[in-house]
Z-matrix of the N, CA and C atoms (Angstrom, degrees):
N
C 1 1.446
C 2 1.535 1 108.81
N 3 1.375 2 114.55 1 132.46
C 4 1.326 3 100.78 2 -175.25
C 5 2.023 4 124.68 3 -86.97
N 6 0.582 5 114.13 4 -175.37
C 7 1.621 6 104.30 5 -173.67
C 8 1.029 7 122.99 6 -110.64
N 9 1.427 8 126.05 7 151.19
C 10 1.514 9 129.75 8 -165.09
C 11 1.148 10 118.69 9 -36.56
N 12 1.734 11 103.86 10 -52.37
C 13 1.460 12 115.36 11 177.77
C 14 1.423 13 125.97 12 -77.84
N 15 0.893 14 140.36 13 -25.75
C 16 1.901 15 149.21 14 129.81
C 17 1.121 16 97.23 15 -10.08
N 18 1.513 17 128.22 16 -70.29
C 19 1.353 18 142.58 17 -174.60
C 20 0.999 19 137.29 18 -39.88
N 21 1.566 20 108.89 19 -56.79
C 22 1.326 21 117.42 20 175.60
C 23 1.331 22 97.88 21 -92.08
N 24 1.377 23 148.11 22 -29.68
C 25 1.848 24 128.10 23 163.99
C 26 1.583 25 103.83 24 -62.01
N 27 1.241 26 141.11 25 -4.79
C 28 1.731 27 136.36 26 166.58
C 29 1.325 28 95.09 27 -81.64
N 30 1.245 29 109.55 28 -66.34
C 31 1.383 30 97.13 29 -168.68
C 32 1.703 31 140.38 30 -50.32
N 33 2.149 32 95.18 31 -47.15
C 34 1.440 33 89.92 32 154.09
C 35 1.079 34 144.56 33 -23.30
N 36 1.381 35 86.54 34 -64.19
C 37 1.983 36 121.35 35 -174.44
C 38 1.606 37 101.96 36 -37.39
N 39 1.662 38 106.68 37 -61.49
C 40 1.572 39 125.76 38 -159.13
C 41 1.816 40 90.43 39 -55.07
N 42 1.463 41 102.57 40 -61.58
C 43 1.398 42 118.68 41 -163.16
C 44 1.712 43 105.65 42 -48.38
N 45 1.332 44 113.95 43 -70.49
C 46 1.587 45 105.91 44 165.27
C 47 1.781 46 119.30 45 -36.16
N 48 1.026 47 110.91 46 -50.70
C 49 1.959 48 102.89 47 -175.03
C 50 1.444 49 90.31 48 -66.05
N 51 1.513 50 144.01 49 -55.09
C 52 1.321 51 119.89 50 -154.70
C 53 1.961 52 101.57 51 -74.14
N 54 0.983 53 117.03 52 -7.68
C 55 1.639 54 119.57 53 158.03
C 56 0.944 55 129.65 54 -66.31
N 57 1.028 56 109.79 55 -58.23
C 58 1.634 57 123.92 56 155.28
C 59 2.492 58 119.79 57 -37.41
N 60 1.458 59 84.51 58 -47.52
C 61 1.287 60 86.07 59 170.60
C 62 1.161 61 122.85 60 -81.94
N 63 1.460 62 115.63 61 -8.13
C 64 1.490 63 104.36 62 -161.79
C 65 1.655 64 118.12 63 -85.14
N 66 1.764 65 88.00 64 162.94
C 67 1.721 66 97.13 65 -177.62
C 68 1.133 67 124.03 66 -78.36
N 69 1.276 68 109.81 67 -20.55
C 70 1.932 69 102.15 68 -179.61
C 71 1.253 70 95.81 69 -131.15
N 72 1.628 71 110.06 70 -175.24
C 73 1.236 72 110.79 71 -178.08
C 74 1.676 73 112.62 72 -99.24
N 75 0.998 74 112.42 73 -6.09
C 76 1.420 75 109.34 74 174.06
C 77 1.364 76 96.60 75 -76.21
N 78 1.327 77 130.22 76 -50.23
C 79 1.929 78 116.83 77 -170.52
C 80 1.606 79 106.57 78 -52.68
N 81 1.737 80 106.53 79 -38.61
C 82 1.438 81 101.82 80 -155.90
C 83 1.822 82 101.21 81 -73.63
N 84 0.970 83 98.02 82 -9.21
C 85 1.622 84 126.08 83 -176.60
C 86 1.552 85 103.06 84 -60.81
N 87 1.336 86 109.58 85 -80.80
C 88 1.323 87 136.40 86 174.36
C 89 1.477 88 131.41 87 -42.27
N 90 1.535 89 110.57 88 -24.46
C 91 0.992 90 148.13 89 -175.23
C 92 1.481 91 115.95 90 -97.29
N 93 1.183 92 119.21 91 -62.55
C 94 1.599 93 128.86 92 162.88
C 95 1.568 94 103.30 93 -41.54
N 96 1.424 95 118.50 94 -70.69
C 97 0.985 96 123.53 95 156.16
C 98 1.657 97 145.95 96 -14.43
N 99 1.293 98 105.24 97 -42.24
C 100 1.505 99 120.96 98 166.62
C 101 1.874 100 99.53 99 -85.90
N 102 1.176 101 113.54 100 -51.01
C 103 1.513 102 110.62 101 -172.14
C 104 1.650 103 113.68 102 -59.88
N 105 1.539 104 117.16 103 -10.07
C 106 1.564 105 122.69 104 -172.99
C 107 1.352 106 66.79 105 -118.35
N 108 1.168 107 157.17 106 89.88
C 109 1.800 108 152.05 107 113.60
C 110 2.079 109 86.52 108 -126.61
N 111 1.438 110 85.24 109 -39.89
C 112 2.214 111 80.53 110 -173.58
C 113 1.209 112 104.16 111 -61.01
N 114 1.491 113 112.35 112 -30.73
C 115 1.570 114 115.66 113 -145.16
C 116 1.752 115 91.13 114 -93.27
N 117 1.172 116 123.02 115 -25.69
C 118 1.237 117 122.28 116 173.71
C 119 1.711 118 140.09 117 -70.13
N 120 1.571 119 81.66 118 -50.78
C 121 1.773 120 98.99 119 150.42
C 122 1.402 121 114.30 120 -61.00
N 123 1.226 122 137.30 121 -39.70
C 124 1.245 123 132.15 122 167.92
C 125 1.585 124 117.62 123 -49.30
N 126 1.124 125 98.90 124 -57.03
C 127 1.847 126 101.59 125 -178.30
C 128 1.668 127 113.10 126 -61.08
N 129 1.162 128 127.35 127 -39.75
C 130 1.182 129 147.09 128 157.37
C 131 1.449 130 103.02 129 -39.25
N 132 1.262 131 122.95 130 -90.71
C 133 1.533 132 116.28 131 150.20
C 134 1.665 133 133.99 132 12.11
N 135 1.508 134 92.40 133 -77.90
C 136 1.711 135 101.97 134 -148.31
C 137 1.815 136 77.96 135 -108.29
N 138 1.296 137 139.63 136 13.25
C 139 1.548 138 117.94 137 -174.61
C 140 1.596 139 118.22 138 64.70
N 141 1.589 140 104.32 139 -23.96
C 142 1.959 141 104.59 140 -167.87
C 143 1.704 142 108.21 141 -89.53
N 144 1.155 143 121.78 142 132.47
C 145 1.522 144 132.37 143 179.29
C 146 2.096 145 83.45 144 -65.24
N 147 2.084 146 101.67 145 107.37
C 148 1.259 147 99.31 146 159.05
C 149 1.783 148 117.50 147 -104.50
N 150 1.414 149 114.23 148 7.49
C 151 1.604 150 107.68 149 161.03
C 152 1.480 151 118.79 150 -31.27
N 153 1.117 152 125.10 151 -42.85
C 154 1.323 153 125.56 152 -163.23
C 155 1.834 154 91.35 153 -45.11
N 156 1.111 155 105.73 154 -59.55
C 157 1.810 156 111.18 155 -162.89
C 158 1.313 157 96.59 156 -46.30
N 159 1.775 158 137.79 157 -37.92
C 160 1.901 159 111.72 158 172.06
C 161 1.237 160 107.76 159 -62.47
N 162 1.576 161 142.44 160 -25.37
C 163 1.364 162 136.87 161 -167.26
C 164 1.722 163 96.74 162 -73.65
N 165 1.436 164 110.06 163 -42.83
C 166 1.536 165 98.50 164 -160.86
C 167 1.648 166 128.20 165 -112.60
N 168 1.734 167 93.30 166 21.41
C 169 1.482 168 128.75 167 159.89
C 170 1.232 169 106.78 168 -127.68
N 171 1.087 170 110.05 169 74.09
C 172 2.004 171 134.03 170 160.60
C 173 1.350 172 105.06 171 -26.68
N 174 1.355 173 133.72 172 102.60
C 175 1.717 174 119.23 173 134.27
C 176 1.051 175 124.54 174 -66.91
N 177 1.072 176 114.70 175 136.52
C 178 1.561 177 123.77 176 -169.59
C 179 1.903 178 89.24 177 -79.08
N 180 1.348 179 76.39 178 147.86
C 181 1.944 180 90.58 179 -176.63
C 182 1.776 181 96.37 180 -96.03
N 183 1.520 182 140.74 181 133.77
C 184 0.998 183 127.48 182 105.09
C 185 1.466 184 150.16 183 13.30
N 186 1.424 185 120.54 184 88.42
C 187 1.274 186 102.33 185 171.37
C 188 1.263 187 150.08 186 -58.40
């Protein structure tokens, strides 16, 4: 079974690339969004500040 924390760093992970892919800016929106809820439960979790991972998985911004 995999573990909480496995979990929420997969999920981030997933959540940032489908941001990265997305077509509008509300998905990439929505999406960032869910990956800072993984990324939050994670830190909560493990004690370690994991924000760094939105700084160093770029969403591309919308023009």
């Amino acid at each position: 079974m995999e573990s909480n924390e496995r979990y929420y760093r997969r999920r981030a992970a997933q959540e940032l690339a489908a941001a990265r892919r997305a077509v509008t800016a509300p998905a990439m929106q929505r999406r960032t969004a869910m990956a800072e809820s993984f990324l939050r439960r994670l830190s909560e979790l493990t004690g370690a500040d994991e924000t760094h991972r939105l700084d160093s998985e770029t969403v591309q911004e919308f023009a």
